[in-house]
C-alpha positions as CSV (number, residue, x, y, z in Angstrom):
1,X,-53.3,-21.8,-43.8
2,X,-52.5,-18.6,-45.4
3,X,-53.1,-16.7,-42.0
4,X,-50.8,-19.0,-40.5
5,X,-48.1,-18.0,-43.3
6,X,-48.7,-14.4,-42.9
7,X,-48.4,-14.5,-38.5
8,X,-45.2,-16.3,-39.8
9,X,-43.7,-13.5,-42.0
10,X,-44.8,-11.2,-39.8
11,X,-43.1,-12.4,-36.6
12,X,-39.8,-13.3,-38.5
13,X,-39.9,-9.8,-39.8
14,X,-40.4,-8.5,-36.8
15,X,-37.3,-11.0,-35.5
16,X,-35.1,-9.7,-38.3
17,X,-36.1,-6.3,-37.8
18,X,-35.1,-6.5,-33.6
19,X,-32.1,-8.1,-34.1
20,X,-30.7,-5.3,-36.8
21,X,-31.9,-2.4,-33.7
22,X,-29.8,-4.7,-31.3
23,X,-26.6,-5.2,-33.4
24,X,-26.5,-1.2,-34.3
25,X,-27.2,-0.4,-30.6
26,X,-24.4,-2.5,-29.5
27,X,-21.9,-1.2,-32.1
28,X,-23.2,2.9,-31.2
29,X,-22.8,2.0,-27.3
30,X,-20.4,-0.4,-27.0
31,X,-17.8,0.1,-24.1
32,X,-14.6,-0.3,-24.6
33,X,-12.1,-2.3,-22.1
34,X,-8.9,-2.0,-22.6
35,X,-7.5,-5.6,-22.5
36,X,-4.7,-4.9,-20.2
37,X,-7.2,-4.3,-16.9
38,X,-7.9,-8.1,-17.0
39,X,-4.2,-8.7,-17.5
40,X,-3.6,-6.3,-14.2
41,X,-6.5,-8.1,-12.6
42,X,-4.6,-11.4,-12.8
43,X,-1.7,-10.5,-10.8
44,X,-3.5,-8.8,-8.1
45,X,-4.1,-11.4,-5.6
46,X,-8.1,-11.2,-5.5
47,X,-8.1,-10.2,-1.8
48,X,-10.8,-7.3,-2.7
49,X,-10.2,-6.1,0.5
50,X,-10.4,-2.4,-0.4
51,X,-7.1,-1.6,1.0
52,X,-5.7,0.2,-1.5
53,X,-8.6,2.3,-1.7
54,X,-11.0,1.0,-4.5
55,X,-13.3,-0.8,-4.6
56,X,-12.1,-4.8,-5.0
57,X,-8.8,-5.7,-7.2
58,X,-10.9,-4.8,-10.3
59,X,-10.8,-1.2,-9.2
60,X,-7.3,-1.3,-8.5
61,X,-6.6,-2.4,-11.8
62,X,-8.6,0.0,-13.8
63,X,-6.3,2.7,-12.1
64,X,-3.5,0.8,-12.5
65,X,-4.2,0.9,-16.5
66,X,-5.3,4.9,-16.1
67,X,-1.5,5.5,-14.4
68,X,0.3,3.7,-16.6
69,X,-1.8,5.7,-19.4
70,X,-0.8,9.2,-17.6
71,X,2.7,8.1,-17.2
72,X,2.9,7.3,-13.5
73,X,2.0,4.8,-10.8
74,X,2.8,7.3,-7.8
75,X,0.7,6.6,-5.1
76,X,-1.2,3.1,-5.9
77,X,-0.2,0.2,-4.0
78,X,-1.5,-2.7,-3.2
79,X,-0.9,-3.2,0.2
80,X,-1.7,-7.5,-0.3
81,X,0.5,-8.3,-2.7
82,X,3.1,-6.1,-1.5
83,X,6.2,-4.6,-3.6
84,X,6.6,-8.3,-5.1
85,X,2.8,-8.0,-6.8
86,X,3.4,-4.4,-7.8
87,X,6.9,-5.0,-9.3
88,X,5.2,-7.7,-12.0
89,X,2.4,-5.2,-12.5
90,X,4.8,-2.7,-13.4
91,X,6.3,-4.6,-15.7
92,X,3.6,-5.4,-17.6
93,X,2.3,-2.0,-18.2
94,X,6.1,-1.2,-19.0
95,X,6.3,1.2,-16.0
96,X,8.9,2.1,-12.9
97,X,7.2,2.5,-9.5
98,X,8.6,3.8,-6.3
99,X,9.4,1.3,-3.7
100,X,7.4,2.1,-0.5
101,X,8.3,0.9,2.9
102,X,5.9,-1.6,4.5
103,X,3.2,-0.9,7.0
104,X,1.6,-2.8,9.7
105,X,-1.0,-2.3,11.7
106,X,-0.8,-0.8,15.0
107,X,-3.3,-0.8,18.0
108,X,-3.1,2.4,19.9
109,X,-4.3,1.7,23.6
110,X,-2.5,-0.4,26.6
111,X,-6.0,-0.2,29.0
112,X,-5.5,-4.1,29.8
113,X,-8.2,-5.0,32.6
114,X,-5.1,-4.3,34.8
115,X,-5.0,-0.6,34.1
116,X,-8.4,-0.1,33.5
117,X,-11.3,-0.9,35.7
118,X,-14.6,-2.3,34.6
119,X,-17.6,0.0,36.0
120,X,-20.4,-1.4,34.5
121,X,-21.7,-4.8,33.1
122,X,-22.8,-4.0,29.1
123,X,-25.8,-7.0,28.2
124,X,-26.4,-6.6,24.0
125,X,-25.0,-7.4,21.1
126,X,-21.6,-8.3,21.4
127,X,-20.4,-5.7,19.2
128,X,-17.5,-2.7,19.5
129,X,-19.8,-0.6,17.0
130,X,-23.5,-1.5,19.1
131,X,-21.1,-0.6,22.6
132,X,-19.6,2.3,21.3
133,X,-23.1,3.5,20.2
134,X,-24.5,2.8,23.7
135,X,-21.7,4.8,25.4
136,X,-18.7,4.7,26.8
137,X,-18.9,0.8,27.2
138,X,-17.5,-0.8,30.4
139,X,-15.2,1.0,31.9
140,X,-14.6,4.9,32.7
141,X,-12.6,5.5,29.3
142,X,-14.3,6.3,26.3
143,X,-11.7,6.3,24.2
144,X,-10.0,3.2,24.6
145,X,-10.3,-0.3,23.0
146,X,-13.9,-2.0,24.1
147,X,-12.6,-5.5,23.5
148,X,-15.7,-7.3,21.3
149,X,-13.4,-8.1,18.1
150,X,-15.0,-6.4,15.4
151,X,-11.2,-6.1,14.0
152,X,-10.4,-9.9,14.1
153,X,-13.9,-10.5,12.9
154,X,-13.1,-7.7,9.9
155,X,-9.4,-9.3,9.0
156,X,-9.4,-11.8,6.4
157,X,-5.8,-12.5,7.2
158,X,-5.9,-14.1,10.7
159,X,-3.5,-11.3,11.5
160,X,-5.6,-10.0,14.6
161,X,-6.3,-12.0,17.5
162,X,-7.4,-11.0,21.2
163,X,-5.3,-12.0,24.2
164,X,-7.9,-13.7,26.9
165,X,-5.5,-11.9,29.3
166,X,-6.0,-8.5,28.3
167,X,-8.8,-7.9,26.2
168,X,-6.8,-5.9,23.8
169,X,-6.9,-7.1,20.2
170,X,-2.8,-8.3,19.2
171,X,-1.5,-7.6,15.3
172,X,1.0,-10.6,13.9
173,X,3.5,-8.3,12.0
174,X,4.1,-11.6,9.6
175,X,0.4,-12.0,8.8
176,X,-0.8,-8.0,8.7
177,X,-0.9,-7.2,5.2
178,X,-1.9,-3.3,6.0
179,X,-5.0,-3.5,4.5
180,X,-6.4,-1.1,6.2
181,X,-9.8,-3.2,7.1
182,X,-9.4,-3.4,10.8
183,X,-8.9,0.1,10.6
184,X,-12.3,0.8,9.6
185,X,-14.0,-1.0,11.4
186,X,-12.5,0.2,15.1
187,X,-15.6,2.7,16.1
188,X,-13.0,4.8,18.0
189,X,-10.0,4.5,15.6
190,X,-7.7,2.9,18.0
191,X,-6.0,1.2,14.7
192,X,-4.0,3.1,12.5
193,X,-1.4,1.8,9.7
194,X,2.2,2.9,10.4
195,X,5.4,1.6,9.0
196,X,7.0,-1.4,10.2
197,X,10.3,0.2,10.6
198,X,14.0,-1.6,10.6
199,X,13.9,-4.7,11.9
200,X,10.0,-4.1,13.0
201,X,10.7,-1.8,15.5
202,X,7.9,0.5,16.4
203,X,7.7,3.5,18.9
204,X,4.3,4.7,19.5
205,X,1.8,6.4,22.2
206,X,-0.4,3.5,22.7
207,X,-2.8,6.2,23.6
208,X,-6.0,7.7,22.1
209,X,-7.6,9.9,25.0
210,X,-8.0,13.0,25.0
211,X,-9.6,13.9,28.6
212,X,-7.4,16.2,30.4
213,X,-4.7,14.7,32.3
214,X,-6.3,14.0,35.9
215,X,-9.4,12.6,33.9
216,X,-7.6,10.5,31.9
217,X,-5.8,9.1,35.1
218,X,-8.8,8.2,36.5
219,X,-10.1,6.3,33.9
220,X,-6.4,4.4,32.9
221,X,-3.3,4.3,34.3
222,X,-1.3,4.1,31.4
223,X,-3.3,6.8,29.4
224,X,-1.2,9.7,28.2
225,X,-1.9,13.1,30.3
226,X,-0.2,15.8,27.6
227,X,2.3,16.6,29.6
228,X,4.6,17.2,26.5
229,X,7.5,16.1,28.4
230,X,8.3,13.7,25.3
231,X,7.6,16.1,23.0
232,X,10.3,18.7,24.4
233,X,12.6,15.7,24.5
234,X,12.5,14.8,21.0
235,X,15.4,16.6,19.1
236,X,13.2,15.6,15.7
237,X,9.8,17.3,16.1
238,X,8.5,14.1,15.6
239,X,6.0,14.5,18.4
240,X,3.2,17.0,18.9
241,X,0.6,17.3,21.8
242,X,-3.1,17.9,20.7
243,X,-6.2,17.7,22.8
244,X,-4.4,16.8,25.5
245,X,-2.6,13.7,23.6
246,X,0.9,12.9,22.6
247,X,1.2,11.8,18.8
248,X,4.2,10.8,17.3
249,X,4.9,11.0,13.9
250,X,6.5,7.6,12.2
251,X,7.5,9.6,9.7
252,X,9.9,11.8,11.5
253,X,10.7,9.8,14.1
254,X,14.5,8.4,14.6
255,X,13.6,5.8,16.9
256,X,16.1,7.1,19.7
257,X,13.3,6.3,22.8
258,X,14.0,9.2,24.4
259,X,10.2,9.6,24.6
260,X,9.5,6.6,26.4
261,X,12.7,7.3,28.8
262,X,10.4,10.5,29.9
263,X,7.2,9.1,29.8
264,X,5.8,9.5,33.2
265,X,2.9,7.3,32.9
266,X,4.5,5.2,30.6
267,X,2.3,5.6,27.6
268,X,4.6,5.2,24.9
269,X,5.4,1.5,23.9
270,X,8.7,0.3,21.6
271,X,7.6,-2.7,19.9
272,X,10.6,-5.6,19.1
273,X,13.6,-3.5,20.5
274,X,16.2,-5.9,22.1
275,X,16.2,-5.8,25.9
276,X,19.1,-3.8,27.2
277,X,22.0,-6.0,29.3
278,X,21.5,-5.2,33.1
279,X,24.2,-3.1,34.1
280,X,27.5,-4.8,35.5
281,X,27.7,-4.2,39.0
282,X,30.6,-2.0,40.3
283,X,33.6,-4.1,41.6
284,X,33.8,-3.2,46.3
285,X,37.1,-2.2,46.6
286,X,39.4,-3.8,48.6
287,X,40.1,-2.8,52.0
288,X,43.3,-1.7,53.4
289,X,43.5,-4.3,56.1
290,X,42.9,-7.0,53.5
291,X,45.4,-5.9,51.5
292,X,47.9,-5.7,53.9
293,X,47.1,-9.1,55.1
């Protein structure tokens, strides 16, 4: 009996003595969070998508805090919830923050299976990142779009679809929330976030190769050759040839279209511009004898 009474002390003791470690450990290396990230975390619409550049809305939200803390929110955005999301945000950490114009998602090649040939029959996984691994995929551009919809399968917005017609993946400018995910996961960076503009009208080389001009004809017939004729049309320097590709700049660009005026392969799309009247045909005039009659 007694040695059942002393493994008894002992063990409590031993309990009692744990459980005082544990309680001053906690209090010497307790973390402190600052209440107001969970607040932040709230209104953030839960998307995790990474768009905004941290990893999951948590993230977001911890920076969010540190801004606020350093006096500004320059530069964090979350491209989800949009100006609407931010605006509360801002409000609650009792901060202004810039409004910044909206940005879609843009794909940047035209080689529908009408432009481009197919010169070889791919048999493997079904992916743009296993065919872009293997090569240049099926058809004589490597650049261009290789069709297998690792974008729609990487969009958790249903705002990137592929046309059956085409092959080429198609961005809905109501559903894109610029995340920024299809952009990642295009192996040849076909994708790239630009602003909407007015009225979501776009002007853009729908273009990414960079083989020299009789090359890249062979391969497309709507691929950009560097020519530069747009760029020595633009009165804005909004376009600038590199590696034997056109790139225009939606930050400088006026949206005139006198780049895809010049184009001579017709490389340069404008997205959601009205189409112009046809011009009025010019009146015959009236002959003399008719008139005299």
């Amino acid at each position: 009996m007694n040695f059942i009474l002393i493994a008894v002390i002992v063990l409590g003791a031993i309990a009692l003595i744990a459980a005082i470690v544990l309680f001053a450990a906690s209090k010497k290396f307790a973390v402190y969070e600052d209440p107001r990230i969970a607040q932040v975390g709230e209104l953030l619409p839960g998307a995790n998508c990474g768009g905004c550049g941290f990893p999951g809305c948590s993230g977001m939200a911890d920076a969010l805090v540190k801004g606020a803390d350093a006096g500004s929110l320059d530069g964090l955005m979350c491209p989800v919830g949009g100006a609407e999301t931010m605006g509360k945000v801002a409000d609650l950490l009792g901060m202004a923050i810039a409004n910044s114009e909206p940005m879609v998602a843009v794909v940047r090649c035209n080689g529908t299976c009408e432009h481009r040939a197919k010169i070889a029959e791919y048999s493997g996984l079904r992916t743009c990142a296993a065919m872009h691994a293997c090569g240049a995929g099926e058809t004589a551009c490597g650049f261009g779009c290789l069709g297998c919809g690792d974008c729609v399968a990487a969009c958790q917005f249903g705002a990137i679809s592929l046309n059956p017609e085409t092959g080429i993946p198609e961005v809905d400018d109501e559903k894109c929330t610029s995340c920024g995910a299809c952009v990642k996961a295009c192996p040849r960076n076909i994708i790239e976030l630009r602003k909407k503009g007015p009225k979501n009208r776009r002007v853009f080389v729908s273009c990414v190769n960079k083989d020299k001009g009789p090359v890249a004809m062979k391969a497309c017939a709507v691929s950009c050759i560097g020519c530069g004729k747009c760029e020595k049309e633009c009165n804005f320097g909004a376009i600038t040839v590199e590696n034997n590709l056109a790139y225009i700049d939606h930050t400088k660009c006026r949206l005139c279209r006198k780049c895809v005026t010049v184009c001579p392969k017709h490389a340069i799309v404008d997205v959601n511009f009205p189409t112009p009247a046809p011009a009025p045909k010019p009146k015959e005039p009236k002959k003399e004898e008719e008139a005299k009659a």
